[in-house]
PABA-329876 format. One line per field, with one value per residue (C-alpha): x, y, z. Coordinates in Angstrom, 1 decimal. Layout:
residues N
east: (X;...) .
north: (Y;...) .
up: (Z;...) .
This chain:
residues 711
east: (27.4;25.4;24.9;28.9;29.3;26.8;28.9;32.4;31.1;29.5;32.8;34.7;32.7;32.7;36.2;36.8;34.3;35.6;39.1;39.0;37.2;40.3;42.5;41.2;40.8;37.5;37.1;40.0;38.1;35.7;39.2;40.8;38.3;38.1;42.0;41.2;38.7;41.3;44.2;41.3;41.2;44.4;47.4;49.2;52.6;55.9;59.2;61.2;57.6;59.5;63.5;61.1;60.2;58.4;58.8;55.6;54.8;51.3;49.2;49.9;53.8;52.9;50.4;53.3;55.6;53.4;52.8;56.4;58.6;56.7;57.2;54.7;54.7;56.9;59.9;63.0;65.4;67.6;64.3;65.4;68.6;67.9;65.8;68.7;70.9;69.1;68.3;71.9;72.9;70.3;72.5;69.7;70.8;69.9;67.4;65.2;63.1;59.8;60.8;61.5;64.0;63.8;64.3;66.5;65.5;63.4;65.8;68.8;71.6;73.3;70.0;70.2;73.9;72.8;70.8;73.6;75.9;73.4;73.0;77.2;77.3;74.5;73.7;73.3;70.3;68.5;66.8;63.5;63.7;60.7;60.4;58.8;57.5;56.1;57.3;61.2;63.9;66.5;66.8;70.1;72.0;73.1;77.1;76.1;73.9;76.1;76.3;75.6;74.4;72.9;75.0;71.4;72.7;70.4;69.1;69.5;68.6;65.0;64.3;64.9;62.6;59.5;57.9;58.1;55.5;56.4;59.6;62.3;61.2;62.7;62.4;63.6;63.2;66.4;67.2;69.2;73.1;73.3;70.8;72.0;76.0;76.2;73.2;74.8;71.7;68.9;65.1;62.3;59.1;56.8;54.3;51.5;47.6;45.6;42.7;40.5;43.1;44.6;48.0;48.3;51.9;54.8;57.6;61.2;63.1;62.5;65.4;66.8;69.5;71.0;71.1;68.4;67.3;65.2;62.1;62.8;61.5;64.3;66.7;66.8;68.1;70.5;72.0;72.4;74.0;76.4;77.7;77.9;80.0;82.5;80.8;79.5;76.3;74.5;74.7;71.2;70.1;66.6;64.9;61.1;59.3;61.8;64.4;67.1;68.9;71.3;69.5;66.2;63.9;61.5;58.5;57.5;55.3;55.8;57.2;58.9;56.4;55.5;52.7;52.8;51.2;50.4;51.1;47.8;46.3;47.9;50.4;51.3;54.7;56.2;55.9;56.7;56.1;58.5;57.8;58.2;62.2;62.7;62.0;63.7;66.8;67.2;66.9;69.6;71.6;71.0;71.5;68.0;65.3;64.0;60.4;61.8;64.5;67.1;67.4;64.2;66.2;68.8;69.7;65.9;65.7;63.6;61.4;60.1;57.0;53.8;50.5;49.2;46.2;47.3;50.6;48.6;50.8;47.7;47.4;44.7;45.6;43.4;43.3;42.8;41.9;43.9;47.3;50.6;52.6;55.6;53.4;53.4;57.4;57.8;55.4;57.6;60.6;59.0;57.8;61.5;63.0;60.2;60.5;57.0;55.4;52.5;53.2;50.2;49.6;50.6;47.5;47.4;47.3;44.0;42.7;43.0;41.5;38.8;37.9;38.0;36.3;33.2;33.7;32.9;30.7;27.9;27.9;27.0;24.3;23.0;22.6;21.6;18.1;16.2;15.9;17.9;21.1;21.3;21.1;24.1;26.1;26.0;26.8;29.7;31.3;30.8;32.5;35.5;37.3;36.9;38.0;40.7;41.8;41.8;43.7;46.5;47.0;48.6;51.1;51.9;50.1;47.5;44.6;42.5;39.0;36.8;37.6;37.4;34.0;32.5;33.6;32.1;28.8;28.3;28.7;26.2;24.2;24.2;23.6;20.7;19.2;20.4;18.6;15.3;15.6;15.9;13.8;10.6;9.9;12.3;11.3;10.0;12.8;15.3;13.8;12.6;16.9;18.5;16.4;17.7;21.1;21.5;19.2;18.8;20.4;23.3;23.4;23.3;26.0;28.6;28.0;28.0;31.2;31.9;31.1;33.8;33.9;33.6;34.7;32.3;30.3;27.9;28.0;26.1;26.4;28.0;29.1;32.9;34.6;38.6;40.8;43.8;45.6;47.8;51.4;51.6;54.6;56.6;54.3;55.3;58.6;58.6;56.9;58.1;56.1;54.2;52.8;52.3;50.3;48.4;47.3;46.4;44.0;42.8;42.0;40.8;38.0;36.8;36.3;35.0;32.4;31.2;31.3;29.4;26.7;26.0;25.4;29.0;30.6;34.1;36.6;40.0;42.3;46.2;48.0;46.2;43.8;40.2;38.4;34.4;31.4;27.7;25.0;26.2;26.1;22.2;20.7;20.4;18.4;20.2;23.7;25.3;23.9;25.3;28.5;28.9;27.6;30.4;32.9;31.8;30.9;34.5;36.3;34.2;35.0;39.0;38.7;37.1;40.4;42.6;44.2;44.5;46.2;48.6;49.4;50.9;52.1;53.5;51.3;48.1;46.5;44.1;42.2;41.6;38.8;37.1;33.7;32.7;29.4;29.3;28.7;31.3;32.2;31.8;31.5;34.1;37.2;41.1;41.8;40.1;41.8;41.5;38.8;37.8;34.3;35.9;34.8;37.0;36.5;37.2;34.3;36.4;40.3;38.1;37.3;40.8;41.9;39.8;41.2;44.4;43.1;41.9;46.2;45.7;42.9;43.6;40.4;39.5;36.7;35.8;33.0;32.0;28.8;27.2;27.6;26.4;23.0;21.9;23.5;23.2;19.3;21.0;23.8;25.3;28.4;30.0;31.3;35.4;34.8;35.6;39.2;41.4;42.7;45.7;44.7;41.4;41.0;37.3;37.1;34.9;32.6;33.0;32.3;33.2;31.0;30.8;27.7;24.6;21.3;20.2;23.7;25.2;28.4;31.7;31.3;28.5;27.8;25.8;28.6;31.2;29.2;28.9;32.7;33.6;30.7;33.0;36.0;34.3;33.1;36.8;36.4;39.5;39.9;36.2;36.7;40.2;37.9;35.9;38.0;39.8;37.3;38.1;41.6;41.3;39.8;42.4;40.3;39.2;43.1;43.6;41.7;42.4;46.1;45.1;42.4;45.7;47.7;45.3;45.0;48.3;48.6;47.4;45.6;45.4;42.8;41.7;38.9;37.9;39.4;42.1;44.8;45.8;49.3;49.8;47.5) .
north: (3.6;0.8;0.7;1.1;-2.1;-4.0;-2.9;-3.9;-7.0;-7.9;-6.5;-8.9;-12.1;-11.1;-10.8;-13.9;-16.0;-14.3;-14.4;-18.5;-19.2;-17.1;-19.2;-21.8;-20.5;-20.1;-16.6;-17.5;-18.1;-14.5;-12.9;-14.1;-12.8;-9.8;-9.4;-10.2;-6.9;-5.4;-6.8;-5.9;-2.5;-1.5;-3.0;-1.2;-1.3;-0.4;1.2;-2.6;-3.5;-2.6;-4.3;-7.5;-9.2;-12.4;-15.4;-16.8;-20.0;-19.2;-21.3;-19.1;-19.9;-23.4;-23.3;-20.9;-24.0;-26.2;-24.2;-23.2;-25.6;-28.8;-29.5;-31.2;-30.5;-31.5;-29.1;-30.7;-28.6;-26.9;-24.6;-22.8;-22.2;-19.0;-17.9;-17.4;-16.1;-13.5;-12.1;-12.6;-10.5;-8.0;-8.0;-9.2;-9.7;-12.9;-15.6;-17.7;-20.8;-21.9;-25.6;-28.8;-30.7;-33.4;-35.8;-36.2;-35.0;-37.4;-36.3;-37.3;-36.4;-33.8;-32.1;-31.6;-30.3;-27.8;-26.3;-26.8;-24.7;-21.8;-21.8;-21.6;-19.0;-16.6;-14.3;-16.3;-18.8;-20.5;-23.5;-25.1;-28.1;-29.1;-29.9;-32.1;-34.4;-37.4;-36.8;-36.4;-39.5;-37.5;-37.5;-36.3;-33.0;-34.5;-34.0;-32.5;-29.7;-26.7;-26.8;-22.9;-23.0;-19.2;-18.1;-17.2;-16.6;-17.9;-20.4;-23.5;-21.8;-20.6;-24.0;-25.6;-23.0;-24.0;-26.7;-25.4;-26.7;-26.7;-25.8;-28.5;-31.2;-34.3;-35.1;-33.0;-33.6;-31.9;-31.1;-33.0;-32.7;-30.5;-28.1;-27.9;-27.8;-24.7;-22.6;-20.3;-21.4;-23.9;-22.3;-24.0;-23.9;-25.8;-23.2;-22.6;-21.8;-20.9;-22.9;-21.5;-22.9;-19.2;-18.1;-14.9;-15.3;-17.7;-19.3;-17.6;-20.6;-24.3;-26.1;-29.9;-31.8;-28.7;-26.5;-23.3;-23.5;-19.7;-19.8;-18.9;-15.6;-14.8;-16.9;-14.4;-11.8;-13.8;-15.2;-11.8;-10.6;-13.6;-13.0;-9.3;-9.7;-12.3;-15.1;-13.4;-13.2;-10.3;-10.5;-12.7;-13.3;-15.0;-14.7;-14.4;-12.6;-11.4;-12.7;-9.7;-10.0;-6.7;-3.9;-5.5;-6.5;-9.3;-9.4;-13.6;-15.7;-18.8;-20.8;-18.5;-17.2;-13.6;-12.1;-10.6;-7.5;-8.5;-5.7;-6.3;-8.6;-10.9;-9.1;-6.2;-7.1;-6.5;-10.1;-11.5;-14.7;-17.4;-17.2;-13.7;-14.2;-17.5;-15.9;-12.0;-13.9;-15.9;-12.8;-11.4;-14.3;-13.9;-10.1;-8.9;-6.9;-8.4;-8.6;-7.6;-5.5;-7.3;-4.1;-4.6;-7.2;-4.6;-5.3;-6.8;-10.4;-12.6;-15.2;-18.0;-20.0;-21.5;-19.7;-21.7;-23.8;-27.1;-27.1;-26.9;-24.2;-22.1;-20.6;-18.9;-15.3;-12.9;-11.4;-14.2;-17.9;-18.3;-16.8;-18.1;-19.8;-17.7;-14.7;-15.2;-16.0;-12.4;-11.0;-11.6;-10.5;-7.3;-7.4;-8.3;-5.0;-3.0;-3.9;-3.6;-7.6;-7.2;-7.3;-8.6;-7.0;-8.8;-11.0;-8.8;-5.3;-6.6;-8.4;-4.6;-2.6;-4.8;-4.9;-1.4;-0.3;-3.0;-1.0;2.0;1.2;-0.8;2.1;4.2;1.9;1.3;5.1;6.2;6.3;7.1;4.6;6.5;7.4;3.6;3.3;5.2;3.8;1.0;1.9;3.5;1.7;-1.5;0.3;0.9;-2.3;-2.4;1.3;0.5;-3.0;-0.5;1.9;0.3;-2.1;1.2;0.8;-2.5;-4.0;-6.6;-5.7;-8.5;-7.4;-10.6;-10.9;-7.0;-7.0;-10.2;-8.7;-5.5;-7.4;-10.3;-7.1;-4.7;-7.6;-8.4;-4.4;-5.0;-7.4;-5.8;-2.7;-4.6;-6.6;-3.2;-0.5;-2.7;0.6;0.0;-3.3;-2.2;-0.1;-3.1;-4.9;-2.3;-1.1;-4.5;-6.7;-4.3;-5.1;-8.5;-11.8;-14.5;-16.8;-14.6;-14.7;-18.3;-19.0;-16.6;-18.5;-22.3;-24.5;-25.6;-28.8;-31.8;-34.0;-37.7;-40.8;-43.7;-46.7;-49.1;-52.8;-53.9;-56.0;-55.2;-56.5;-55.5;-54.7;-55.4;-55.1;-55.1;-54.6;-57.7;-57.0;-53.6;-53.2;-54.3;-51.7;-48.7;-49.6;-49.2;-46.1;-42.5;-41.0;-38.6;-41.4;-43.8;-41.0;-40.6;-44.0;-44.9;-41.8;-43.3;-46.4;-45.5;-42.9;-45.8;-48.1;-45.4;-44.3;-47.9;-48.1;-45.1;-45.7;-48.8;-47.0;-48.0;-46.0;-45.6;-46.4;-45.7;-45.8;-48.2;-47.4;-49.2;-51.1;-49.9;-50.8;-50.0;-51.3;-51.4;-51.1;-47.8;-45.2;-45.8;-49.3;-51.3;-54.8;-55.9;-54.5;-58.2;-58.4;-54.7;-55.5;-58.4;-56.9;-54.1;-56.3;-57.8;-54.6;-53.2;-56.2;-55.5;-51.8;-52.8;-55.5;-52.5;-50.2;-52.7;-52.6;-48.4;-49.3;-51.7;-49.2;-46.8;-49.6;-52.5;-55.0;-56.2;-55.2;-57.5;-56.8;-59.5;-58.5;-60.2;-59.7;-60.7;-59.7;-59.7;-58.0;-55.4;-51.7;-49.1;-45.0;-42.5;-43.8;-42.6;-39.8;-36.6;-34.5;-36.9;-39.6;-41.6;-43.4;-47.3;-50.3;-53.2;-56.8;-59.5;-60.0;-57.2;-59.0;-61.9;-59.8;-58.7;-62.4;-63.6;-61.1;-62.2;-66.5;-65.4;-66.0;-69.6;-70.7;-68.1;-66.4;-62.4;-62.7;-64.2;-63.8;-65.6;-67.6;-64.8;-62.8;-65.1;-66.3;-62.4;-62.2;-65.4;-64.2;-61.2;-63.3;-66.3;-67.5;-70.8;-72.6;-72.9;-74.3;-74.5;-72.6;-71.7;-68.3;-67.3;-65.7;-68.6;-71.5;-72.6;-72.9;-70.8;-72.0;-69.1;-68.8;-66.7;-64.2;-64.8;-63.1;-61.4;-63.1;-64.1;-63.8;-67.1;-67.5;-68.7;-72.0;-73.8;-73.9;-76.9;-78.8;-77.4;-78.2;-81.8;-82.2;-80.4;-82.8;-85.9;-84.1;-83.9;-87.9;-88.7;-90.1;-88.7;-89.9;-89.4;-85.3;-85.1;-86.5;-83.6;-80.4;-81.8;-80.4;-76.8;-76.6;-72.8;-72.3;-71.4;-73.0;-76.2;-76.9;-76.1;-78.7;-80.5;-81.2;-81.7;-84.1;-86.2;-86.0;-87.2;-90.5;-91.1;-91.8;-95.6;-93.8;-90.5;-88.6;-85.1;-83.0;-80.9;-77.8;-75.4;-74.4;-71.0;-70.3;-66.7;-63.5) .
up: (9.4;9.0;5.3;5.8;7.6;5.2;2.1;3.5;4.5;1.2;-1.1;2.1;1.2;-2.8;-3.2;-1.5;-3.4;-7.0;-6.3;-4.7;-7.7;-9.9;-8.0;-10.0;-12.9;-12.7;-14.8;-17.2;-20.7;-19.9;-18.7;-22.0;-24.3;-22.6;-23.5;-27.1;-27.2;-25.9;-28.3;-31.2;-30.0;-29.2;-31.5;-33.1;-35.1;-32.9;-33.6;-34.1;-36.4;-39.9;-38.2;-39.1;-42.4;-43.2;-45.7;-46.6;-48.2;-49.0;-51.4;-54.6;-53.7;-53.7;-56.9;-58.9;-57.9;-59.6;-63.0;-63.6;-61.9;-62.0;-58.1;-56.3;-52.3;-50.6;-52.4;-52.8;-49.5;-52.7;-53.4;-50.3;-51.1;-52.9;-50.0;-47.7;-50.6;-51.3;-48.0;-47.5;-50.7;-48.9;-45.5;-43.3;-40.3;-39.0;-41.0;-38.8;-40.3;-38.8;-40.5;-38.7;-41.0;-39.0;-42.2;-44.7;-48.0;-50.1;-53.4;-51.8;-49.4;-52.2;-51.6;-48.1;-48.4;-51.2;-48.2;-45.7;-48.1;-48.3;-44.6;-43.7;-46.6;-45.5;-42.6;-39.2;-39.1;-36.8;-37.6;-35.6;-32.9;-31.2;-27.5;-25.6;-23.3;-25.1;-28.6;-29.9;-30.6;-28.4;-24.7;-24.8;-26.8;-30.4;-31.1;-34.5;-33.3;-32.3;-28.6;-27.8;-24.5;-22.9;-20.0;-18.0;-14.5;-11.4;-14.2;-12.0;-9.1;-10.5;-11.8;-8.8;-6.4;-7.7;-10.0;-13.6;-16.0;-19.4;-18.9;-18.7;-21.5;-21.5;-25.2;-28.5;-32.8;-34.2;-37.7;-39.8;-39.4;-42.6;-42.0;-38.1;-38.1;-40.0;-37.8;-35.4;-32.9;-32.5;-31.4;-30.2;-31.9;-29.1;-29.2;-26.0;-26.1;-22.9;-21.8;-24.9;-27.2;-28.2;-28.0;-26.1;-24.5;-25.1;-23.4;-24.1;-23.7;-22.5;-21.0;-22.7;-21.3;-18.9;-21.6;-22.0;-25.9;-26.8;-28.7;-32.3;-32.0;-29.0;-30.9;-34.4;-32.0;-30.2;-33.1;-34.8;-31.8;-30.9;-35.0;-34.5;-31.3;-32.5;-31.1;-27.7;-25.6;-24.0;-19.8;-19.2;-15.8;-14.2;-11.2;-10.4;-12.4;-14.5;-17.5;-18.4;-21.3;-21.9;-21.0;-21.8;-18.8;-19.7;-17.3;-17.4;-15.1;-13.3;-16.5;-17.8;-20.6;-21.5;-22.6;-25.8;-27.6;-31.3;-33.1;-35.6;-37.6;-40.4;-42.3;-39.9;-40.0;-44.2;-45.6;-49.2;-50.5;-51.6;-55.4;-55.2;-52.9;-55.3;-58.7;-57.3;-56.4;-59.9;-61.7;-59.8;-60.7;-64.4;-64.6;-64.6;-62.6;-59.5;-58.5;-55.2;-54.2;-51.7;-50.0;-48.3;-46.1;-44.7;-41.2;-40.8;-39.1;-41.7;-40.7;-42.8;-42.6;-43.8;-44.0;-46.9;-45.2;-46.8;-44.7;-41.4;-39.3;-39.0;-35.3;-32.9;-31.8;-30.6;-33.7;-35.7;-35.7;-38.5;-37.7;-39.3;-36.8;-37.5;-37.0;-33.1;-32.8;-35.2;-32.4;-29.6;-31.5;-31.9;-28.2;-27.0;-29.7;-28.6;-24.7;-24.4;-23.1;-21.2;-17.3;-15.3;-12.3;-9.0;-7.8;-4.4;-5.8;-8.0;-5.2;-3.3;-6.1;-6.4;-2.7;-2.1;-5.3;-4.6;-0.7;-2.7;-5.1;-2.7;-0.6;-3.1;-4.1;-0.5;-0.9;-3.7;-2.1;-5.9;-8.8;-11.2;-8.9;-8.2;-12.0;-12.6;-9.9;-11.4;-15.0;-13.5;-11.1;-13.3;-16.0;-14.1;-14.4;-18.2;-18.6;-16.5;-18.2;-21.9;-20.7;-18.9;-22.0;-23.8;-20.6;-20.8;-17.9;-18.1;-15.5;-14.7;-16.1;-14.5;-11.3;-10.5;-12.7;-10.5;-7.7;-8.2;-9.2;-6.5;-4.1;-5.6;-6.3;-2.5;-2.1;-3.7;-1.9;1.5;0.7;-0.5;3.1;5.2;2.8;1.3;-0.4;-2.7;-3.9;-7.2;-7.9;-7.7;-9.4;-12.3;-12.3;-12.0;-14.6;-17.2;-16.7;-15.3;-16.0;-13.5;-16.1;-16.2;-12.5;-12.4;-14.9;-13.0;-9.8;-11.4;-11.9;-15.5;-16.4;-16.1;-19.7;-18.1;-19.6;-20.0;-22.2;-22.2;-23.3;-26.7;-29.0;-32.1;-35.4;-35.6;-38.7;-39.1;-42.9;-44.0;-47.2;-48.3;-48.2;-47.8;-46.1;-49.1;-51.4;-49.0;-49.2;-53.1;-53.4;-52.7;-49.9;-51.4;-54.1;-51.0;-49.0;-52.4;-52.9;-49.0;-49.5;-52.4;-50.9;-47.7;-48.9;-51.3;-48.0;-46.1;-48.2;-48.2;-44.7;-44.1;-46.7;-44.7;-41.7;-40.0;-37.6;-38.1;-35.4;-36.6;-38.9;-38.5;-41.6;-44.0;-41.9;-41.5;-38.3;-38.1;-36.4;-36.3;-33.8;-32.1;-31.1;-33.2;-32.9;-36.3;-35.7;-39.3;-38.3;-38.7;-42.5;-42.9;-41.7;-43.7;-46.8;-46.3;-46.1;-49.9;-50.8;-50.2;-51.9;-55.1;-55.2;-54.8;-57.7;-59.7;-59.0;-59.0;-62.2;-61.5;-58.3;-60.0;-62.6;-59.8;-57.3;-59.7;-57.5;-57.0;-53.8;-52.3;-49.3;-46.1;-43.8;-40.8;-39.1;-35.9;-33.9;-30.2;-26.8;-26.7;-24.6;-26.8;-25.5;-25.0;-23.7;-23.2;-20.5;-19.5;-21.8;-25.0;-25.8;-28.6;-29.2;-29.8;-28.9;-26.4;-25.6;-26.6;-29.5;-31.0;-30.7;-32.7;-35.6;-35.7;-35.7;-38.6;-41.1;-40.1;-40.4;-43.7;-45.0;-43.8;-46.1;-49.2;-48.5;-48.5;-46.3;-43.3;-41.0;-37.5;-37.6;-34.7;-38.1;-40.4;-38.6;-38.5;-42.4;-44.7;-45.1;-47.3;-48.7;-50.3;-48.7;-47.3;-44.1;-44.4;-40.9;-37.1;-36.1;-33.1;-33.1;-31.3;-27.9;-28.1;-27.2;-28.3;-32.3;-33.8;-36.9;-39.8;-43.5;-46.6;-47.6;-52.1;-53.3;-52.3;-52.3;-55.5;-57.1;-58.8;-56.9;-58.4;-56.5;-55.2;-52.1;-51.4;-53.2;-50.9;-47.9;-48.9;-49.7;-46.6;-44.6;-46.2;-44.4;-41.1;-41.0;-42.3;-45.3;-46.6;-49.7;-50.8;-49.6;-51.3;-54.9;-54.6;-53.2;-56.6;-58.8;-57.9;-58.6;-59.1;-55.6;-52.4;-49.8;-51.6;-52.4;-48.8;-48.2;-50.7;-49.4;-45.9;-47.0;-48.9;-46.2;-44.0;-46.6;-46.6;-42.6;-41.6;-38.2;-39.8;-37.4;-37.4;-35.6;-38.3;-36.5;-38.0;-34.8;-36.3;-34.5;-36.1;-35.8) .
């Protein structure tokens, strides 16, 4: 009776530690891989696997696209068209697209409506919206998107019982009117990974301005059966833990997600690519053989996507960390047909197993008396949760693996030590049975939190990099996108490879501005003369491509950049979820400003003097003077970085100095003589007309410094 007591209170105490720490989701990422072994070891196809066909656009569609059609990616939205023809001319029963059109097409609006046709022509379709919180130019339902709201009865009522995460978004990207007028339904495609990052269950609809939108997988179906039944929906209802729709009970959670049973791994479910359905479907047209028979596409819902890694729709499963998108929305199709989601088990009825089984099983162990019998108590009773979690996954339940297991353990650990405290002569059996099974870092990982990622930084001083391409607005608006995407890659692995030879780290990209510094996260003593040498390092390598970049852009593109050194935050900063390593303060906003100052005085570089005392050893350059920047009001001395050291520059420097010296002591007229003799220089005639102007007033005055009044 005694060992009795010990074991119920241990199992008491271990439940409660394991299942406050579950609470918290403190087993989740063991619990979820645990479910991948089991996903790994039992999928398997079901009776609605073959009702489903897929569409991929796989890289051989996209290189086949290349070599016989001469399209570049993105395809013109007509190269679809034959898509839905043909799985209409093989009486599929409903086509969904894993596509946001959320664009018009870049060849034109007859483009778009080439689509449009083919979608009012063929079987019913359902195009992708995305939903969200942060990210979507609607907040309220478009009048051009077909306004076919689900009738889910106790709808408002659920929502309003209990806070919903995830569920009601306030934000949606709809496709364009001519792909969305003709679809009988709209389906989101806003997907949703567990802590681990892998998608293992999925929401079945999300709600947008009052109105339930399905996931696309749910949406197939419900288009299908909306055209089948002149224009009606099945009885849905939604309370707790369950969504009905027909005769079909959908076991979800808290937000409305269910888990799903993928079915195996990539390719389970019959899938073509779109070379193969393009070129099957011209053939048809022209009389001859397809590569493909339509019939394949008989009363089948088709799905098309991406799985080509260029197009980035690549997704974890637990099968795969590479999964098609479309590949999980098919999967809870196939789920939804099959009626077979995963149900987990209700939090009380594990929390009951797992006492009483951790009851049982330190008992045992407090008797088992010889080495061996404890030995196999434990391989047994700690096999029980994971023979249990395998074999109720072929009936549809989730068990909850971790939190049984820890259970088990933290009380049969404690069994151990009991029976060491109140039988010393079984000390060396313990020990000899339990340090083949468990290790004391094992043991301490189980009981310890996870670490918290924390934000932070530290103040150095750094030398700050800022460019900018000159008028580059008017080049983007010129060029198509794909040649603009093209030529800012072009341009922005040139800098960067510069920058990183120097031993910059890069901050982040704006378009086409580069922003970089030196001195962190390593410490470089000569990080001003490496900044500054970067900065003419770059302009030499864009003078070299220039004439290739003019060729595809019409223009010349010049480059402005500033430098500036100074103390500075850098570290990890933005929130707990998602942090950058950047720099902020003000000797940063400075470096900014002098790329921008570099319009004013027709230069392309411009450092501050903190830069140019650690940099003019390296270089030759010269002082364009003292400025005011907007945002600052002390001036700031800086120069133009023109050669490195031993280099013959284009202009002399000493000369420069001296005229800009007869600028500074007034002598206006002497200073305007000799900016004159560089009539080919920006700066000099800068000065040049200020110099004049200054002449021609009788009490002409000036302090030598340049009040900037744009950025």
């Amino acid at each position: 009776m005694k060992k009795f007591l010990y074991a119920l209170l241990l199992a008491t105490v271990s439940a409660a530690v394991v299942f406050g720490v579950d609470r918290h989701g403190g087993w989740d990422r063991w619990e979820f891989a645990s479910w991948n072994w089991r996903v790994a070891a039992r999928a398997a196809p079901s009776h609605a696997t073959e009702d489903i066909k897929l569409i991929l656009l796989d890289q051989g569609s996209l290189d086949w696209a290349v070599q016989e059609m001469g399209l570049s990616w993105p395809w013109p939205r007509e190269v679809y068209a034959p898509i839905i023809q043909f799985a209409s001319r093989g009486g599929a029963r409903a086509v969904a697209f894993d596509v946001l059109y959320t664009e018009h097409s870049g060849f034109g609006v007859a483009d778009d409506e080439v689509l449009g046709e083919a979608i009012k022509d063929g079987p019913p379709f359902t195009p992708a919206v995305f939903l969200g919180e942060g990210i979507g130019r609607f907040t309220a339902w478009p009048d051009y998107v077909p306004d076919r709201a689900l009738p889910i009865a106790g709808l408002t009522d659920w929502l309003a019982a209990q806070p919903r995460d995830d569920v009601v978004m306030p934000r949606a990207t709809f496709p364009i009117p001519e792909v969305a007028e003709p679809s009988t339904l709209v389906a989101d495609v806003k997907g949703h990974s567990d802590v681990d990052g892998i998608i293992r269950r999925g929401a079945l609809f999300r709600v947008f301005d009052d109105r339930a939108v399905p996931a696309l997988g749910l949406a197939a179906y419900l288009a299908a059966y909306y055209e089948e039944h002149d224009g009606h929906w099945p009885n849905m209802q939604i309370a707790e833990g369950r969504l009905q729709i027909g005769s079909r009970r959908i076991p979800i959670d808290a937000n409305g997600r269910a888990i799903f049973r993928y079915r195996g791994p990539s390719g389970t479910h019959q899938a073509f690519s779109v070379a193969q359905i393009i070129q099957s479907e011209l053939r048809l047209q022209a009389g001859e053989q397809p590569t493909v028979s339509p019939t394949v596409f008989e009363n089948a819902y088709v799905f098309l996507g991406f799985s080509a890694p260029g197009l980035l729709d690549l997704r974890p499963t637990p099968l795969s960390p590479v999964t098609p998108g479309v590949e999980v929305h098919t999967t809870m199709l196939d789920n939804f047909l099959a009626q077979d989601f995963a149900r987990p088990l209700a939090r009380r009825s594990v929390l009951g197993f797992s006492w009483l089984w951790a009851v049982l099983a330190t008992t045992v162990l407090l008797w088992a008396g010889k080495a061996w019998r404890a030995t196999l108590a434990f391989v047994l009773f700690m096999s029980g949760p994971w023979i249990a979690g395998f074999v109720l996954y072929d009936f549809h339940i989730w068990w909850p693996i971790m939190p049984s297991s820890m259970t088990l353990l933290l009380s049969m650990i404690g069994g151990v030590v009991v029976s060491y405290a109140l039988e010393g002569r079984q000390k060396v059996f313990i020990k000899g049975a339990f340090k083949h099974y468990l290790s004391p870092a094992v043991i301490e990982q189980i009981m310890r939190d996870p670490d918290q990622l924390k934000l932070g930084g530290e103040r150095r001083t750094l030398s700050i990099f800022f460019s900018d391409l000159a008028g580059f607005s008017a080049i983007s608006e010129k060029l198509p996108p794909q040649e603009l995407t093209q030529l800012l890659n072009d341009y922005l692995t040139d800098m960067t490879s510069i920058i990183l030879e120097e031993g910059g780290t890069l901050d982040k990209y704006e378009g086409d501005a580069i922003i970089a510094f030196w001195n962190a996260p390593l410490e470089q003593p000569d990080h001003a003369l490496r900044a500054a040498r970067t900065a003419l390092r770059c302009q030499r390598k864009l003078a070299e491509r220039r004439p290739a970049f003019k060729a595809r852009t019409g223009v010349d593109l010049y480059m402005r950049v500033g430098v500036n050194t100074g103390d500075v935050v850098v570290g990890n900063m933005g929130s707990h979820d998602r942090f950058d390593y950047t720099v902020l303060g003000d000797a940063a906003n400075l470096a900014s400003r002098l790329e921008g100052a570099n319009k004013a005085f027709g230069t392309a570089t411009m450092v501050a003097e903190s830069t140019w005392q650690g940099a003019q050893d390296g270089l030759v350059g010269r002082e364009i003077g003292h400025i005011t920047v907007v945002g600052r009001k002390t001036p700031v001395r800086v120069y133009e970085v023109l050669g490195l050291a031993g280099e013959t520059p284009p202009i002399d420097p000493d000369a420069f100095a001296a005229a800009l010296q007869l600028c500074v002591q007034a002598e206006w007229a002497e200073a305007a003589d000799a900016f004159a003799a560089w009539p080919d220089d920006p700066l000099a005639q800068t000065y040049l007309r200020k110099c004049r102007a200054l002449a021609d007033e009788p009490d002409g005055h000036w302090d030598a410094v340049w009040n900037l009044t744009e950025k």
